[in-house]
C-alpha positions in Angstrom: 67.1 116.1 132.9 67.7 112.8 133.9 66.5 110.1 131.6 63.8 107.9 132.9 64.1 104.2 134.1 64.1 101.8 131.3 62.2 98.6 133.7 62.0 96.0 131.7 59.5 93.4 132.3 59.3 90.0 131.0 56.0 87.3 131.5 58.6 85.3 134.2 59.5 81.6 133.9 60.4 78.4 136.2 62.6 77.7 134.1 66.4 78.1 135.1 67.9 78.3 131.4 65.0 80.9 130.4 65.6 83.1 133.4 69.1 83.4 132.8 68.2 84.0 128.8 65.8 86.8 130.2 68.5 87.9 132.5 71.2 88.2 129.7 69.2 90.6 127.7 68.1 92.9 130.3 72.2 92.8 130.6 72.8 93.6 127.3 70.0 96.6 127.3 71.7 98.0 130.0 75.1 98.0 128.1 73.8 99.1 125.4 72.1 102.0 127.3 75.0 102.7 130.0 75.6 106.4 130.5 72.1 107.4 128.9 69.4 105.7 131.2 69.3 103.1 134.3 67.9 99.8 133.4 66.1 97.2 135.9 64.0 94.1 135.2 61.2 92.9 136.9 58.2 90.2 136.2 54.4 90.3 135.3 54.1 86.8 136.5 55.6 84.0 138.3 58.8 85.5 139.2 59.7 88.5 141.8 60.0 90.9 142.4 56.4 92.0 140.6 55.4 95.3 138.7 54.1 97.1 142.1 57.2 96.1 144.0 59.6 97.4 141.3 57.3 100.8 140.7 57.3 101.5 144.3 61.0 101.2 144.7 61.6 103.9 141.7 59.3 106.5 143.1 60.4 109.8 142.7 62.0 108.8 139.1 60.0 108.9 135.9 60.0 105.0 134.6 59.3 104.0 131.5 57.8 100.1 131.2 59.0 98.1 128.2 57.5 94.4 127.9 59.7 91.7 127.1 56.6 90.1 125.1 56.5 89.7 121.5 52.5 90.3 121.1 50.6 93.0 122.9 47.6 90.9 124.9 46.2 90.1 128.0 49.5 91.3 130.2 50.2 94.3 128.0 46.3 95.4 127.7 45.4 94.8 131.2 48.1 93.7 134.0 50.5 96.4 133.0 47.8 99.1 132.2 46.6 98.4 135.5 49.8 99.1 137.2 51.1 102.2 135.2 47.4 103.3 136.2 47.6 103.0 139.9 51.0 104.1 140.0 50.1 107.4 137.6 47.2 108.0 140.1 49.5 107.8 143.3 51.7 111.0 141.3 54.2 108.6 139.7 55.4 109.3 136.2 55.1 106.3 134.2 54.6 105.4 130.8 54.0 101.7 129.1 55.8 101.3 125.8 54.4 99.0 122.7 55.3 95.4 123.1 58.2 93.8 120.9 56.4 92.5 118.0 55.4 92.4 115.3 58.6 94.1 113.8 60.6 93.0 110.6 63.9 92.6 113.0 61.7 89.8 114.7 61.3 87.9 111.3 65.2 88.4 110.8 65.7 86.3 113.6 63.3 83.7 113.1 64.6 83.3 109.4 68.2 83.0 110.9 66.8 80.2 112.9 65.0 78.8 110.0 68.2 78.5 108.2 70.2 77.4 110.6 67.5 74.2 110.7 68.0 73.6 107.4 65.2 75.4 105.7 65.0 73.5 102.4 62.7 73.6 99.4 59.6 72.1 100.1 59.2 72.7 103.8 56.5 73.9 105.3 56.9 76.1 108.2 54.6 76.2 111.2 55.3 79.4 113.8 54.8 78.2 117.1 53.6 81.2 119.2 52.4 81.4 122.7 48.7 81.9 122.5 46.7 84.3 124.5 43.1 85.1 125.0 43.1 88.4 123.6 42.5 88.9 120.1 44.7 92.0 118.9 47.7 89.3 120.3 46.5 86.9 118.0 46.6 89.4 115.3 50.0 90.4 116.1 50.8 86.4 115.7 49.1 86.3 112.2 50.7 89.1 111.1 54.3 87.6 112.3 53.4 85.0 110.1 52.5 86.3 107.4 55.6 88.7 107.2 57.7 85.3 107.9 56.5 84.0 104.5 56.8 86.5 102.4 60.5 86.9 103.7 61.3 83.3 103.3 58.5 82.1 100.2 57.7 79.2 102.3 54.3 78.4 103.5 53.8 79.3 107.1 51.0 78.2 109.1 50.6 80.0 112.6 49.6 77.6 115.9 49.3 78.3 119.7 50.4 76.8 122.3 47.3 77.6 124.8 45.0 80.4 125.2 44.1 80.4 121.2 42.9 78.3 118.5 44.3 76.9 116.6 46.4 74.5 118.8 50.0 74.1 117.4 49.8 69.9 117.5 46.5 70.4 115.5 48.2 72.6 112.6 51.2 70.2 113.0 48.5 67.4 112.2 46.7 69.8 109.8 49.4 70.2 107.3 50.6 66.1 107.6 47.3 64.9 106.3 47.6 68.5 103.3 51.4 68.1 102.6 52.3 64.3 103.4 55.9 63.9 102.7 56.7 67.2 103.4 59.0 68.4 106.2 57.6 70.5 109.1 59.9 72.8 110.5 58.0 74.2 113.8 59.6 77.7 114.0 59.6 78.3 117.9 58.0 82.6 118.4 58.7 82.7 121.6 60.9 84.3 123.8 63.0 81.7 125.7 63.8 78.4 126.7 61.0 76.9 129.2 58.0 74.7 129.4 56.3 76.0 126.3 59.6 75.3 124.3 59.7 71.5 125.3 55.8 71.7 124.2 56.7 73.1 121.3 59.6 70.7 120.9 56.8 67.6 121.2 54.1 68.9 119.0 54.8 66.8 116.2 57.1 68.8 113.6 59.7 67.4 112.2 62.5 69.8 113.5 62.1 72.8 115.9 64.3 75.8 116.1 65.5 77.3 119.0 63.3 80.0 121.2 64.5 84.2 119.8 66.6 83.6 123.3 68.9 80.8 123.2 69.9 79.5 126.4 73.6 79.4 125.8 74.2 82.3 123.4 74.7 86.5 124.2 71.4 87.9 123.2 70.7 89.0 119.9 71.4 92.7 118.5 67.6 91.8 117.0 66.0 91.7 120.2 68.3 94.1 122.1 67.7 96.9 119.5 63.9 96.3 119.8 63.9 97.1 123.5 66.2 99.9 123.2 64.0 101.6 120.2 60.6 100.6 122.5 62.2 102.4 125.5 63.2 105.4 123.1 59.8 105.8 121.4 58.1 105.9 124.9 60.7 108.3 127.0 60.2 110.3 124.0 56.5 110.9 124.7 56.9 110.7 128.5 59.4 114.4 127.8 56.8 116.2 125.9 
């Protein structure tokens, strides 16, 4: 039986440096899949070619949808549900796999670019994430956070970017007026390069790690094991 398409779909960016990021590790699944299942990449916003367009030119092949996201919310919960729905309904086999995060590999890479900083006695971390108006994404954050401390025995404080409360700049402010002296090291939770990296970058911490997908480095094992197991987990179900 042939193994279903691994289509792997990321939120989508302006950004040159991210797309290419994105690119590389939809690269790197594919090695790491070659000679077990076909990989393609598509976008649940800004970018093309869309979910629909991408489902409709693998009819006839059983799919399997992994999001590049690292919290399950709004895109996950409704966007992509939507499409694996309509396309389920029209006879296509489809089947939506769990988001990226939370997972401990996750936290091993954000420590790795903690240390890399200069994590030092004293600092006081704040995890930059996204944001996003659904609550169980939120969660996911928290918990992300909260696994990031214990790991490192720093405190961590959790901020968003948009879509959530409370605002990164605000916790950045927040822990200057609890900790002055201290160094804030904004720990960047999101996926690539782009706009909410510079925003990130300018919320008021004293140094700010790279996004999980540098711009100029191969993608890490982290990440591309994470999609791979995802994909797994989910073809699994879609054979029984």
């Amino acid at each position: 039986m042939t193994a279903p398409t691994l289509l792997a779909i990321s939120h989508g960016t302006s950004s040159a440096p991210g797309a290419a990021a994105v690119a590389g590790l939809v690269d790197a699944v594919a090695a790491r899949l070659d000679g077990e299942a076909p990989v393609r990449g598509g976008f649940v916003d800004v970018q093309q070619p869309d979910v629909p367009t991408c489902l409709a030119a693998l009819t006839g092949t059983a799919t399997v949808i992994v999001p590049l996201l690292l919290s399950a919310g709004f895109h996950v919960h409704v966007d992509l549900r939507e499409d694996v729905d309509a396309a389920t309904q029209a006879g296509q086999s489809v089947h939506l796999a769990g988001a990226l995060g939370p997972d401990e590999r996750l936290v091993d890479l954000l420590e790795r670019r903690l240390r890399a900083a200069g994590l030092a006695a004293g600092d006081v971390v704040v995890l930059a994430a996204a944001g996003s108006s659904d609550d169980r994404a939120v969660a996911d954050c928290e918990r992300t956070g909260a696994l990031l401390a214990e790991r490192t025995g720093h405190e961590v404080r959790v901020g968003y970017i948009a879509n959530a409360v409370p605002r990164l700049p605000d916790v950045v402010a927040a822990v200057r007026a609890d900790r002055p002296g201290a160094r804030i090291v904004t720990a960047s939770y999101l996926v690539a390069p782009g706009y909410f990296q510079t925003l990130a970058e300018k919320a008021g911490g004293d140094v700010t790690t790279a996004p999980l997908l540098p711009a100029d480095e191969a993608p890490p094992v982290e990440l591309v094991g994470i999609v791979v197991d995802r994909y797994r987990a989910a073809a699994g179900v879609a054979a029984d």
